[in-house]
Structures are given as C-alpha cells and as structure tokens.
C-alpha positions in Angstrom: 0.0 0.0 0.0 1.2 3.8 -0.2 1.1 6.8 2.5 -2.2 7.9 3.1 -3.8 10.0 0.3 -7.3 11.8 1.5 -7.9 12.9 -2.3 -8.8 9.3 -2.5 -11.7 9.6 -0.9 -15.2 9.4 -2.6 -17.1 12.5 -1.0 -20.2 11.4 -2.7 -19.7 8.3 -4.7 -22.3 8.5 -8.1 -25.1 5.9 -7.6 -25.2 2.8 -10.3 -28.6 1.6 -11.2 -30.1 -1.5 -9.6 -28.3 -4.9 -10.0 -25.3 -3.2 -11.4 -22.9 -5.2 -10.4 -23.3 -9.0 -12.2 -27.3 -8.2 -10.5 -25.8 -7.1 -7.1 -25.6 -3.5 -5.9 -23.6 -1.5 -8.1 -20.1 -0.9 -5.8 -20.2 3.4 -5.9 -23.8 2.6 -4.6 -22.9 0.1 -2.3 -20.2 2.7 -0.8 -22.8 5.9 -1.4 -25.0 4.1 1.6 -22.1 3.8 3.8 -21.3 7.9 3.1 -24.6 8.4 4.2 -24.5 6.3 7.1 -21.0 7.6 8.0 -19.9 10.8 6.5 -17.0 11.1 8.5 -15.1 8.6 6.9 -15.1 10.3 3.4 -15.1 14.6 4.5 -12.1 14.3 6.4 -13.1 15.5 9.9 -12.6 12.2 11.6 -8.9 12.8 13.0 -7.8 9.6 11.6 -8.8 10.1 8.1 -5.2 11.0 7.4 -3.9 7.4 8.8 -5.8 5.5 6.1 -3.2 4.0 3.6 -4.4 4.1 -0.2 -4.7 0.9 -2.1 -1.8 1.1 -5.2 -3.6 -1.5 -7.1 -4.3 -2.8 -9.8 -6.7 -5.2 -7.0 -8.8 -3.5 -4.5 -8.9 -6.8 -2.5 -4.5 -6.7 -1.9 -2.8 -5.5 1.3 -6.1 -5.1 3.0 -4.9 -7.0 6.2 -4.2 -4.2 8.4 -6.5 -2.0 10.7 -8.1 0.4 8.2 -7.7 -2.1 5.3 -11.9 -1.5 5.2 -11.3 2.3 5.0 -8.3 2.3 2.1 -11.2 -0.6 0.5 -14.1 2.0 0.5 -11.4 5.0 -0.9 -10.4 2.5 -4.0 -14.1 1.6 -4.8 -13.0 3.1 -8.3 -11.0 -0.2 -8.9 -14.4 -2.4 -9.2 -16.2 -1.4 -12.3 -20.4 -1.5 -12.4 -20.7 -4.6 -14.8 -23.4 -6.8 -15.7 -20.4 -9.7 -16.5 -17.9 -9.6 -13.6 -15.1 -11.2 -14.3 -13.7 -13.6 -11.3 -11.4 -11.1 -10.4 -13.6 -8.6 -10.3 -16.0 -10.6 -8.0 -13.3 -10.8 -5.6 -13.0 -7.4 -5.4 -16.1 -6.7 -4.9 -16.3 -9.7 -2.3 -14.1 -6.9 -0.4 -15.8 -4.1 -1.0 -18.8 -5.3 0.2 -17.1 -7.2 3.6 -15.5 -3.7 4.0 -19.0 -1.5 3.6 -20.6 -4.1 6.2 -17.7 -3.8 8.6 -18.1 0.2 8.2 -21.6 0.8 8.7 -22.7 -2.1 10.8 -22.3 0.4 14.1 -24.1 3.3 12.6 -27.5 4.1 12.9 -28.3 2.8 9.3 -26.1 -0.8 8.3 -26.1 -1.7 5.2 -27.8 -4.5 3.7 -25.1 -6.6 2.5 -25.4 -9.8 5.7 -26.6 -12.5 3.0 -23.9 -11.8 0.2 -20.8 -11.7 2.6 -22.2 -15.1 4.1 -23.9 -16.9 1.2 -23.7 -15.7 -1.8 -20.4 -14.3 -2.9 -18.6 -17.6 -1.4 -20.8 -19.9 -3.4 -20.0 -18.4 -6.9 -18.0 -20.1 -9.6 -14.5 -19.0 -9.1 -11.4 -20.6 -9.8 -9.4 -21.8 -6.7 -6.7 -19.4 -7.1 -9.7 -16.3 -6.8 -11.4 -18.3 -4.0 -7.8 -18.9 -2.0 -8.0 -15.0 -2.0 -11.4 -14.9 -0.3 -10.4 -17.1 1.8 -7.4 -14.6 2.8 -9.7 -11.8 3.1 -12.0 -13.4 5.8 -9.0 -13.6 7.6 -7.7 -10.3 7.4 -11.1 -9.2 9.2 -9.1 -9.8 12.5 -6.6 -7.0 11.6 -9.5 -4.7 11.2 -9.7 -1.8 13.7 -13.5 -1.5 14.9 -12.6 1.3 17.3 -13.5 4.5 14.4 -16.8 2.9 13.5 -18.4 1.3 17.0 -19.1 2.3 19.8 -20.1 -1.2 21.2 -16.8 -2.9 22.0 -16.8 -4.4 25.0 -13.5 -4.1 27.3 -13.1 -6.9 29.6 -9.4 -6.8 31.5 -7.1 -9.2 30.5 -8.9 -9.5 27.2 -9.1 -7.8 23.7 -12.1 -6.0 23.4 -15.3 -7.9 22.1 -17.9 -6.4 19.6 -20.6 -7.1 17.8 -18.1 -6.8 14.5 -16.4 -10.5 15.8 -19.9 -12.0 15.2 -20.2 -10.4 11.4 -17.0 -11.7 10.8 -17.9 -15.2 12.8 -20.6 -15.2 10.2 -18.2 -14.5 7.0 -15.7 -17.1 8.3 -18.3 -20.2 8.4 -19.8 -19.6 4.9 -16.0 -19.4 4.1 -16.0 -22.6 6.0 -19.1 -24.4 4.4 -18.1 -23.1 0.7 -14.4 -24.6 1.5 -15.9 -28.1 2.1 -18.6 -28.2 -0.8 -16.1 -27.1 -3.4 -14.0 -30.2 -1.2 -10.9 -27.7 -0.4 -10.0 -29.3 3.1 -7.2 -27.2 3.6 -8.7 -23.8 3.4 -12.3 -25.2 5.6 -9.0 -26.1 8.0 -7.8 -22.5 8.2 -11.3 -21.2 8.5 -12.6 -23.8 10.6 -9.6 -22.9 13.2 -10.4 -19.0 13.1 -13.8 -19.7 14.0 -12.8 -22.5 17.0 -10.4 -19.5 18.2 -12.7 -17.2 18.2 -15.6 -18.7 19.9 -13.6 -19.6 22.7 -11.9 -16.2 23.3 -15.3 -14.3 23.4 -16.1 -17.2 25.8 -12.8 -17.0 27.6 -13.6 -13.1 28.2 -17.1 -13.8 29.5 -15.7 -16.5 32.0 -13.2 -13.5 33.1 -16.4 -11.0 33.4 -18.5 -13.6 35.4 -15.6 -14.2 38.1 -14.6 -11.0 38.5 -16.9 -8.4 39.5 -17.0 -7.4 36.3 -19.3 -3.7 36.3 -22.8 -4.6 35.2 -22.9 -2.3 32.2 -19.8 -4.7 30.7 -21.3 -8.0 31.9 -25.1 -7.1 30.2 -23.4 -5.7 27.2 -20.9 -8.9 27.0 -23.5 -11.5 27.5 -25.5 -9.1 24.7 -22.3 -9.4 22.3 -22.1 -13.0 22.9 -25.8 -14.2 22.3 -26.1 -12.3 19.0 -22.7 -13.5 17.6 -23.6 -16.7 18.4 -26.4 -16.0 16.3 -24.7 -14.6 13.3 -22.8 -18.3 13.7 -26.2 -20.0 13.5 -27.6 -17.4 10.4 -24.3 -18.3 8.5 -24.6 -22.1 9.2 -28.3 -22.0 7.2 -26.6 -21.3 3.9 -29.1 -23.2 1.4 -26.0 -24.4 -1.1 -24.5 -26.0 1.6 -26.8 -28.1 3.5 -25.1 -31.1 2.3 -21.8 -30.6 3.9 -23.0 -28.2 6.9 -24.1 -31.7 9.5 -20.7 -31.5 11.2 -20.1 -27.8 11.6 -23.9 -26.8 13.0 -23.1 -29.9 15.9 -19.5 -28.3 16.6 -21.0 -24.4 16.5 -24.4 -24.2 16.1 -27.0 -22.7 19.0 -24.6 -22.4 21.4 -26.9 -20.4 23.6 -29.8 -22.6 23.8 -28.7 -26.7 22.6 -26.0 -28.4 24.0 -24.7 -26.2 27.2 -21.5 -27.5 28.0 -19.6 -26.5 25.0 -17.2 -23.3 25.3 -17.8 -24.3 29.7 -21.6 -23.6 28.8 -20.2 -19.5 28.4 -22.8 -19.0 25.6 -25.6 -20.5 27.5 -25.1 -18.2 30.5 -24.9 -15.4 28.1 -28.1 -15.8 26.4 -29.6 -16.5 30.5 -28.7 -12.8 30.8 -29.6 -11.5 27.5 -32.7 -13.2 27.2 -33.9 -11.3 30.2 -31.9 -7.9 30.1 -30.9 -7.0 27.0 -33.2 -8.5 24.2 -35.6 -5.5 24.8 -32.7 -3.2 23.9 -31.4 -5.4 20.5 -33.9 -3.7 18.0 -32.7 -2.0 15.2 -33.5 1.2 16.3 -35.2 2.5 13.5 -36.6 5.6 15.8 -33.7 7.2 15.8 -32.6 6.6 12.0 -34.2 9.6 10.9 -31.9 12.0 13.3 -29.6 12.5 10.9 -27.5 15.1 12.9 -26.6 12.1 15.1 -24.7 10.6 11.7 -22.2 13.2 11.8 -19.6 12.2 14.1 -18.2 8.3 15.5 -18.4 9.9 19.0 -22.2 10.0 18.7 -22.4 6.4 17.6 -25.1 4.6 19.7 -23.4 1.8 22.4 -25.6 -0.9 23.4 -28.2 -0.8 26.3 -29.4 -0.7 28.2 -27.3 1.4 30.1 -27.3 4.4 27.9 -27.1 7.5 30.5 -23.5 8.3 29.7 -24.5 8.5 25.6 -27.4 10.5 26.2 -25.1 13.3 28.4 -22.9 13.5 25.4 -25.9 14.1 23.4 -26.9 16.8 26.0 -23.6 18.7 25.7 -22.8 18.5 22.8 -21.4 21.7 21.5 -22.2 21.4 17.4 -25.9 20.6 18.2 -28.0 23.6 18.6 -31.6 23.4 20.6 -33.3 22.1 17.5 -30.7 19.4 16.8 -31.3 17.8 20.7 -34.7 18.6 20.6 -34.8 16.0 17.7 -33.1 13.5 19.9 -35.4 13.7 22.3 -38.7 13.4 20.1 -37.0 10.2 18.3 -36.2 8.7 21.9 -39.4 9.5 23.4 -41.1 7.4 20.4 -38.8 4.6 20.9 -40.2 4.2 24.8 -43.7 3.9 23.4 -42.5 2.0 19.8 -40.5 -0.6 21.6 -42.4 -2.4 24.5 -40.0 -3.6 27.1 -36.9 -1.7 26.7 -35.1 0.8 29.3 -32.4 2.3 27.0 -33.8 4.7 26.1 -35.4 5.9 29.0 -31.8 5.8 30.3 -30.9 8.4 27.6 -33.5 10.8 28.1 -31.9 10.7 32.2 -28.5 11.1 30.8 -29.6 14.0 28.3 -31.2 15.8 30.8 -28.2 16.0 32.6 -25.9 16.9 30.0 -28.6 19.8 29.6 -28.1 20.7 32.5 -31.9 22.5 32.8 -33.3 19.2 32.0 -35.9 18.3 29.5 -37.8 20.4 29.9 -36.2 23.8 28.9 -38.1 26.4 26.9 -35.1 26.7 24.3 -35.9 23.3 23.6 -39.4 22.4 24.4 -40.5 24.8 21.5 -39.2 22.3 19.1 -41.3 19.5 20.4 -44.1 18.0 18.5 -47.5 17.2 20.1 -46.8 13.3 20.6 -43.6 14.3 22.5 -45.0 16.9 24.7 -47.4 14.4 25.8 -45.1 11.7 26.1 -43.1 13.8 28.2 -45.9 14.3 30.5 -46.7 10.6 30.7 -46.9 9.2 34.1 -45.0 6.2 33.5 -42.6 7.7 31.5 -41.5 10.4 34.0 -41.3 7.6 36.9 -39.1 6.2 34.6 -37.1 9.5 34.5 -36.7 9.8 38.5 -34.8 6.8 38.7 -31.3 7.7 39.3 -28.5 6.0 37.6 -26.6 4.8 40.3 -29.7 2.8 41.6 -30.7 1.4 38.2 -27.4 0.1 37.8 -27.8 -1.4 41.0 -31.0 -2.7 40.3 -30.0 -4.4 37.3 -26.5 -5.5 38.9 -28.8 -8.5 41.0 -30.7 -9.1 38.5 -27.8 -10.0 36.5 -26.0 -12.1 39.0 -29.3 -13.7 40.1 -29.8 -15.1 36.3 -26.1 -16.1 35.8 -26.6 -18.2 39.2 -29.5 -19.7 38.2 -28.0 -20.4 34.4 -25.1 -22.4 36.4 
C-alpha cells in the first residue's frame, strides 16, 4: 500500500442503477450508503482520516490485512467497475468491497444490507481456486480490522481484547468461508477457516468467564452477555446457507446454538450469556429505526449509539454536545421519546433521556428546547410512566440491574 492520500476519498460516490454489479448492488452505490450512514469517513473530519493507507492496485482486495484495510477498500471503490459480466477477479474485489461497507456501517445508525452476500452468496459463486484462495485470505484479514473508528459497542473486559458485535459479522463471514471450502472439497482452506472460528468462539467465551468471576461492572457483563448471544447468532444465520446443507451436519453440531442446545460447549459460556440477555438486554437489541431519521446524530463516531441498556452516559454527550444547537437535541429527544412507546419492554432509552437531561443541564424540559417539540412528545413527556421512569437515578438502576444479572447467571449455572 502507499502513504495515506485523502484525495482518494469518494465525497459522494455517483449511484449505479439496480443490479449493477453482475445483479448485485452497483459498488459506488454500495459505498454511497455507507457515506450516508458515516460521512465522516469520506469529508475528512474524523482525525484519523489522514492514517488511512491508499490501495496502489491494480486489485482492490491486496494489502487489506491491516486496521483500516476496510477504510483504504471503500477509498479504492473506483477499482471495481459497475458490470453486468464480472469477471472472477472482479468478483473478488467486490467480495471486499462489500465485507469492508458491512464492517463500516454495521455500528451506525443505518447498516447496510449486504449480511446475506458476505455469508452466502459471494462464497458460493463459480470461481477458480486461485480467486477463492484470495477470499479465503480476506476473511481472515477481518481480524486485523480496527473497529474502534466505527463502533461504539466494543466491549472491554481486563485481560482480554475487546469484544464487539463486529467479531460476530465476521464469525458469520468465516463459516460460509468454511461451508463453501468443504462443498467445493478444499480441506485445507475449511481447516484454516474452521480454526479461526474454534479460536474465536472460545476467546469471546474466555472473556465472558473472566467478566463472570470477576466483578465485572454490570454495564460490561449485560453488554458482554448481549455481544455473545447475537454472535452466536450470526454463527447459526451463516450455518443456514441453502447451497450448503449437504456438507453443513458437522459444523452446525460443533458451533451451532450455542446459547440454547448443547450447554456445555465453550464451559456452557454462551448458554449463561443468552440467560442474561434473554432477560436484560433482548428488549434493547432492535434496530432502532426511531432514531434513523436524526440524521444530525450521523455526523460524528463519537455520537455512535453503544448498546443498552445502560445508555445514561450516551445521552449526556448528546446533551452537551457543543455542534448541536436546541433544534438538533430537541430531535433527539422526540426520536427517543417514540422509541419508549415504539418498543415495549426496553429501558435504553429511558436511560438516555436521564443522561440528556443531565448533559442539559436544565433538563428536559427547557423552553429553548421544548418549542421544538411535537404534540406526541410533549405528551409523552408528560406521561406518568414515562416520567417515573425518568426519577430513577443512575446509580440505583445500575444497582438494580447489577442483582438481577447475577441472580440469572446463578440460576443459568
């Protein structure tokens, strides 16, 4: 790769038509969606813009094994041409491109919708072996990514690398890799794959085992049991590949359902996991479409949403934030007080309306902002429920939730 070279980057990649791309999404599209999710990683104002090495070529898929290999793959999206007739090459690049937009986006408020090629499709085309070898390398490279400038979910556990949401997407590229290896009968490379995903399993499990035994605060151990239930899931989503279902018998009885069938594998971490989530943190793993439409909230990684539901410190950054003007928070607000009515169950974002108030400093309530409330939030606001909800401070619903937690990981033993 050479130095860093911003000029690279697409500001506003031109849009293909549909199926441009051998009946795929065309790839300036593909990376258009992830501008729009994430226009910080194409204007330049995310302060590590400048760190992102630019692909030399002539392959978009080469030398992407290193932390912002996605970024420099999104900035050389003019090396995959729109074609109804990819060549094998060309689908390799674009295997990239797309593994690259997922890994980009997937934090943001709007992911885009590339799950079943990265898993399925793509790794079940007609390539020759020396095209699929590089796929094969590419899934791989995923653990050199750095997740840090597009998530705000990892999970730090001490002792451990941090654990995200990301490992399960690329869990989920590594067992199609995997399942495609063994029907195309390339024992070698399902080997190499089948090894990343054994390792992988069992350090997300090893970190959970660390959390459990060590007094772990309750916001990591609900977020890390969270993590681990929905990568386990991403496992199970990639194991249902259709063109596969003749060779997939041994790999769903090694990794499939680890959080409900068969407890004991990985020291049964997965099953206490999903004990937790099931109760805690399912409410909060919606795709929160209420907040999609706040666009202002797209602007900048630090205002990427973590997971709940202990969301107090997000919404006090929301409060003080100094580029958001009255109207800006007042949108925040409106999309979070239709969540707590849109989404039965959850406390997140109850949590963030206690944190925002905060970071207001004059609370919820201030004129400067209450003028740009709609009529639904207004009386939301004033909901009894709601604003019981709001009294709670955050020190006693952590508590709160800290025995429940504990309670269902006894119980799970």
């Amino acid at each position: 790769m050479e130095a860093a070279d911003e000029t690279r980057a697409p500001a506003a990649p031109a849009a293909e038509g549909r199926g441009a791309f051998g009946g795929f999404v065309g790839p300036r599209t593909l990376v258009g969606l992830v501008a729009s999710a994430a226009p910080y990683l194409f204007d330049g104002s995310d302060p590590r813009s400048g760190e992102v090495p630019r692909v030399a070529g002539p392959r978009l898929c080469d030398d992407l094994a290193q932390p912002y290999g996605w970024w420099s793959a999104l900035r050389a999206v003019d090396l995959v041409p729109a074609t109804p007739a990819p060549t094998p090459a060309e689908r390799t690049d674009y295997f990239a491109l797309c593994l690259a937009a997922h890994f980009a986006s997937a934090g943001t408020y709007v992911p885009t919708d590339v799950d079943a090629k990265i898993r399925h499709a793509l790794w079940f085309e007609e390539l020759p072996d020396d095209e699929f070898e590089r796929m094969v390398d590419l899934a791989l490279a995923l653990a050199t990514w750095d997740v840090a400038p597009v998530s705000a979910r990892l999970v730090h556990v001490p002792g451990h690398a941090p654990v995200s949401g990301h490992d399960g997407e690329r869990l989920s590229v590594l067992v199609g890799g995997h399942l495609a290896s063994l029907a195309r009968g390339n024992a070698a490379a399902a080997e190499r794959l089948a090894d990343a995903i054994e390792a992988e399993l069992e350090r997300e499990a090893a970190a959970f085992d660390s959390a459990c035994a060590h007094g772990t605060p309750v916001r990591t151990l609900v977020d890390l049991a969270t993590t681990l239930t929905h990568n386990a899931g991403d496992v199970v989503q990639a194991l249902g590949s259709k063109s596969a279902r003749h060779v997939a018998g041994p790999a769903r009885e090694r990794w499939g359902d680890l959080a409900r069938e068969r407890a004991a594998r990985f020291r049964g971490a997965y099953h206490r996991a999903a004990a937790v989530y099931r109760e805690i943190g399912a409410p909060e793993g919606h795709r929160h479409y209420p907040l999609r439409d706040v666009k202002a909230l797209r602007l900048d990684a630090r205002l990427l949403l973590p997971l709940g539901p202990c969301l107090d410190a997000w919404g006090a950054t929301i409060g003080g934030w100094p580029n958001f003007g009255p109207a800006e928070k007042a949108a925040v607000v409106c999309a979070l007080v239709a969540g707590c009515k849109r989404v039965p169950g959850q406390q997140g974002y109850q949590r963030a309306l206690v944190g925002l108030a905060e970071g207001l400093g004059r609370g919820l309530e201030e004129p400067g902002l209450a003028t740009w409330y709609d009529t639904a939030t207004r009386k939301g606001l004033a909901d009894a429920a709601l604003r019981k909800s709001l009294a709670v401070r955050r020190v006693s619903f952590e508590s709160s939730l800290e025995k429940r937690a504990r309670a269902l990981l006894a119980a799970a033993r």
